[in-house]
C-alpha positions in Angstrom: 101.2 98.3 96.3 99.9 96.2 93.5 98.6 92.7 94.0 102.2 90.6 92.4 104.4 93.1 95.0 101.5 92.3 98.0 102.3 88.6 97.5 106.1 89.0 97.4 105.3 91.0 100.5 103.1 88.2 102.4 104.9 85.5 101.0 108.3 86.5 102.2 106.7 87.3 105.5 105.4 84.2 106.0 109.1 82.4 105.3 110.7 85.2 107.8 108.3 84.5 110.3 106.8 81.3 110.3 108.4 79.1 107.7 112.4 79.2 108.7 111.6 78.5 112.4 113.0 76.3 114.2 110.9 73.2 114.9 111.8 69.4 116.7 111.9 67.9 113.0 114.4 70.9 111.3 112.2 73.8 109.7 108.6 74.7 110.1 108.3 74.6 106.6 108.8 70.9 106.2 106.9 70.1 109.7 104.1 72.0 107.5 104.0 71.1 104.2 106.2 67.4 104.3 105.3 63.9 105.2 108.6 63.6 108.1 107.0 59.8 109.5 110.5 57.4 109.0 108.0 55.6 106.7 108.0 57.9 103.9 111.7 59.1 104.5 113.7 56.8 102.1 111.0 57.5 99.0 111.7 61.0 99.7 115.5 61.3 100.1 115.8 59.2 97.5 113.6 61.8 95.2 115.7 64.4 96.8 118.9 62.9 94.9 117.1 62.8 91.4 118.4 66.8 90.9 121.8 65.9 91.3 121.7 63.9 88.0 121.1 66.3 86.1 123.5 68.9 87.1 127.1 68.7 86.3 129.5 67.0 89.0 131.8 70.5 89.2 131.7 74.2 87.8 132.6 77.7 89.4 129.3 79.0 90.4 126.1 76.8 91.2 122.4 79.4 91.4 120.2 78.3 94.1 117.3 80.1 93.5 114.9 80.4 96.6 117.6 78.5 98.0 115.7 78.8 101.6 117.8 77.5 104.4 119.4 74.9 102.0 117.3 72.8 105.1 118.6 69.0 103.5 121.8 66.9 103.2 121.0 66.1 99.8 120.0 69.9 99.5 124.1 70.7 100.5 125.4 67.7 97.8 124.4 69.7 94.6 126.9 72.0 95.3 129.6 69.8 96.3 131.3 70.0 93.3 131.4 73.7 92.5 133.5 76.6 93.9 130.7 78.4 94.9 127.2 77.9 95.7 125.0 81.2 95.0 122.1 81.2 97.4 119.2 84.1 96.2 116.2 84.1 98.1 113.5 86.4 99.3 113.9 85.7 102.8 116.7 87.8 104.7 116.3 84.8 107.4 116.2 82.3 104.9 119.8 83.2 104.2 120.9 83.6 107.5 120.1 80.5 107.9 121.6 79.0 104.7 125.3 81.2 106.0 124.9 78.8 109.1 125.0 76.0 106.9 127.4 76.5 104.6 129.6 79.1 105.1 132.4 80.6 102.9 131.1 77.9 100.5 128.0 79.7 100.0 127.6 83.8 98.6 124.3 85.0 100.0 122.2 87.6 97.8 118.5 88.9 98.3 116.7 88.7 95.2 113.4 88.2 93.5 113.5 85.5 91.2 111.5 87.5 88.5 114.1 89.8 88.6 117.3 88.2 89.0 120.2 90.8 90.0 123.2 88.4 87.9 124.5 89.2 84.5 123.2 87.0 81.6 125.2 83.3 81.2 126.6 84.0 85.2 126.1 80.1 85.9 127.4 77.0 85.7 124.3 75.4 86.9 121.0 76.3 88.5 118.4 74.5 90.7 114.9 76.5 91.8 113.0 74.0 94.7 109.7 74.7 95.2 109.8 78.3 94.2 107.7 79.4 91.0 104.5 77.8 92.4 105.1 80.5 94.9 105.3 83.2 92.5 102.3 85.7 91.7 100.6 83.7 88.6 101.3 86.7 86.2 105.3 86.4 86.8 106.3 83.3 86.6 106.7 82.6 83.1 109.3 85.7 83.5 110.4 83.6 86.3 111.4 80.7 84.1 113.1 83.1 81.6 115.3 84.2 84.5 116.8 81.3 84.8 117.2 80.7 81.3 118.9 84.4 81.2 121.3 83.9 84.2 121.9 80.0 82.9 126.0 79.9 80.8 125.6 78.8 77.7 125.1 74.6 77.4 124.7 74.6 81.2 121.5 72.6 82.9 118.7 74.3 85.1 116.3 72.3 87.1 113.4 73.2 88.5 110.8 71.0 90.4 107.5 73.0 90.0 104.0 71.4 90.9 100.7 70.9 88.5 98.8 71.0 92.2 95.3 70.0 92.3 95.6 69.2 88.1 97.5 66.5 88.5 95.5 63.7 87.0 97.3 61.1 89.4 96.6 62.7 92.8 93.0 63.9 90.9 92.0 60.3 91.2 94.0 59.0 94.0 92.8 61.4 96.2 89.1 62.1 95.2 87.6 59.9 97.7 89.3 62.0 100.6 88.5 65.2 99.1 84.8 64.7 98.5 84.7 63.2 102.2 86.4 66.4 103.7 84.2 68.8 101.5 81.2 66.9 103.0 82.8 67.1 106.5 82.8 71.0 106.5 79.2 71.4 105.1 78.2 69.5 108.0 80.4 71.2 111.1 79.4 74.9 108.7 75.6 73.8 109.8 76.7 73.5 113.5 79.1 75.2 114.4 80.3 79.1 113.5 82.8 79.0 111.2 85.3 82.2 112.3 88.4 83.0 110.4 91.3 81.3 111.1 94.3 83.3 112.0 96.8 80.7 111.0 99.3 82.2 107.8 98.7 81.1 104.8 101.5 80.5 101.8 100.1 81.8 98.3 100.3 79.1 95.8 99.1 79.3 92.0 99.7 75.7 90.3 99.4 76.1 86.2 98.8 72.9 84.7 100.9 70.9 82.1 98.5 72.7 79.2 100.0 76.3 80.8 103.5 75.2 80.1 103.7 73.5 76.9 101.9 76.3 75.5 104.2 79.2 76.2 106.9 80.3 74.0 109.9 79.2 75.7 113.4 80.2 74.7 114.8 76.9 75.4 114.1 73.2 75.1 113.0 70.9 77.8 112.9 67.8 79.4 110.2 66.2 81.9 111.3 63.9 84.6 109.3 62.7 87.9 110.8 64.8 91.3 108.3 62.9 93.2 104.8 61.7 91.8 103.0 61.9 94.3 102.6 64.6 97.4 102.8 64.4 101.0 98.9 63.8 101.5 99.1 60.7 99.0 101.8 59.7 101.4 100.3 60.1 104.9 97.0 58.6 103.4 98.2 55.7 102.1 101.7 54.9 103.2 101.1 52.9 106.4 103.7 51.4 108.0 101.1 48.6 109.2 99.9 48.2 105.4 103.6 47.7 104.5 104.1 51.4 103.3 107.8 51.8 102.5 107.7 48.9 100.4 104.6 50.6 98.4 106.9 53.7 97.9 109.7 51.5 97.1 107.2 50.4 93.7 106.4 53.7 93.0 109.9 55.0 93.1 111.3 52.5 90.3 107.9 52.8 88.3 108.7 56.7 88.5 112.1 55.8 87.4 111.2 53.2 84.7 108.6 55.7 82.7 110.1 59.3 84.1 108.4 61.1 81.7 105.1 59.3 82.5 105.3 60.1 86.1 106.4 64.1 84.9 103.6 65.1 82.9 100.8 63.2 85.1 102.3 63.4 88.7 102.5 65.8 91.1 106.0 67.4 91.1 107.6 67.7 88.0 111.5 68.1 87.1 111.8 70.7 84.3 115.5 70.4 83.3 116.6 72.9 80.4 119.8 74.3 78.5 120.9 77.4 77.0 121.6 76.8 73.6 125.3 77.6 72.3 125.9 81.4 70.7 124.9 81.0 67.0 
C-alpha cells in the first residue's frame, strides 16, 4: 500500500472508530478537536452560519463533501433549501450516522474526495468542512479540482481549510504557550520515561497561504474568515471570569468588518469559488 492510500486507510479508521462515537457533548470528534464550554458557543455557531451565505438559498442537489455525521443544526440548514443533500464521505459510519439525521432528505455515497464518483457540473452547490487538511499533502490540490469538476457551471463551493501552525495570528497569540509546553516536556523527558502513547492520532498536513496562491487553479476565488482563531486560542483566552464571550463577540465583527484580513492571516479560511460559464 503506498503512503497517500495508508493515510486514507488510518484516517478513515480513526473516524470509524474513534471520531463518530458517541460522547455526552454529541461526537467524539468535536469533544476532541472543539472548544464545547457555553462560553465559546455563540462565537462558534455564529461562524458556523457564515457558509450559508455563500451558498444559494435552493437548487436540486447540494455536495457535502466529508459530510461526516452532518453532527450540527447549522450543519442541517445548508441544505434546507435544496431537494437533495448529497453526503460523500470516507467513513461507512460517518454516513450511517448522517441517514440518522437526515433521512430521505439526504443520498449517502462512499467516496474519496480526490476521486469524486459524480459526473462533471452534477451540483448545485458544494461545501467540504474540515476535510482537505485531512488529505495526504500530495492530493489535495486534486482535491480542490474535484470540487471544481463536480461544481454546475456559475454554482458556489466553499471550503473551510486551515493554514495550521502558519497562521501568523495564532503564530503570535499563542507563542508564549507553545514555548512553555515545549519547555514543559524537556523537563518531564529528563524525569520521567517517555513511552509511546497509544492514543489515535488524525493525520493533518496544513499548506500555508503561499501553497495556495501559487497553484494553478482553474477557477477564481475569494477569501473570507470561517473562524480566525482555533479552539486552543479559545480555551486559553476566553474566560468566562475575564469576560470571554464578550472578547469573541469583538473578534467576530472585526472578522466580519475586514473578512479578508481575518482569511489570509487567521486560522480557518473560507475558500468560496465558481465554475465559470461554457465559453
Amino acid at each position: 500500500m503506498d503512503q497517500g492510500n495508508a493515510i486514507k486507510k488510518d484516517v478513515q479508521e480513526f473516524y470509524d472508530n474513534v471520531g463518530w462515537d458517541k460522547s455526552d457533548d454529541g461526537f467524539s470528534d468535536a469533544s476532541i478537536y472543539e472548544d464545547l464550554r457555553p462560553v465559546a458557543a455563540e462565537y462558534i455557531h455564529r461562524c458556523h452560519q457564515r457558509v450559508k451565505q455563500h451558498l444559494p438559498d435552493s437548487g436540486r442537489y447540494l455536495l457535502d463533501v466529508a459530510s461526516g455525521p452532518v453532527q450540527y443544526d447549522d450543519y442541517v440548514a445548508y441544505s434546507a433549501g435544496y431537494e437533495r443533500r448529497v453526503c460523500a464521505d470516507i467513513s461507512l459510519r460517518a454516513l450511517v450516522e448522517a441517514r440518522r439525521r437526515l433521512g430521505d432528505k439526504g443520498l449517502y455515497v462512499v467516496a474519496d474526495i480526490a476521486n469524486l464518483p459524480f459526473a462533471d457540473n452534477s451540483f448545485d452547490g458544494v461545501v467540504s468542512l474540515h476535510t482537505i487538511y485531512h488529505v495526504p499533502a500530495a492530493e489535495q490540490e486534486k482535491a480542490f479540482n474535484e470540487i471544481h469538476r463536480v461544481l454546475a457551471a456559475e454554482r458556489p463551493a466553499v471550503v473551510v481549510y486551515s493554514w495550521g501552525a502558519r497562521s501568523p495570528l495564532m503564530l503570535l497569540s499563542l507563542m508564549p504557550f507553545q514555548v512553555w509546553n515545549w519547555l514543559s516536556r524537556r523537563m518531564r523527558a529528563r524525569t520521567v520515561s517517555q513511552g509511546r502513547s497509544d492514543s489515535p492520532a488524525l493525520y493533518g498536513h496544513h499548506y500555508g497561504y503561499s501553497w495556495f496562491a501559487n497553484r494553478k487553479w482553474p477557477f477564481k476565488y475569494e477569501l473570507y474568515s470561517w473562524r480566525s482563531v482555533s479552539p486552543d486560542f479559545t480555551k486559553i483566552y476566553a474566560r468566562r471570569w475575564l469576560f470571554g464571550r464578550s472578547l469573541l463577540s469583538l473578534l467576530f465583527a472585526m472578522e466580519n468588518a475586514w473578512p479578508r484580513f481575518f482569511g489570509r492571516f487567521g486560522q480557518y479560511p473560507m475558500i468560496v469559488f465558481r465554475k465559470d460559464p461554457p465559453a
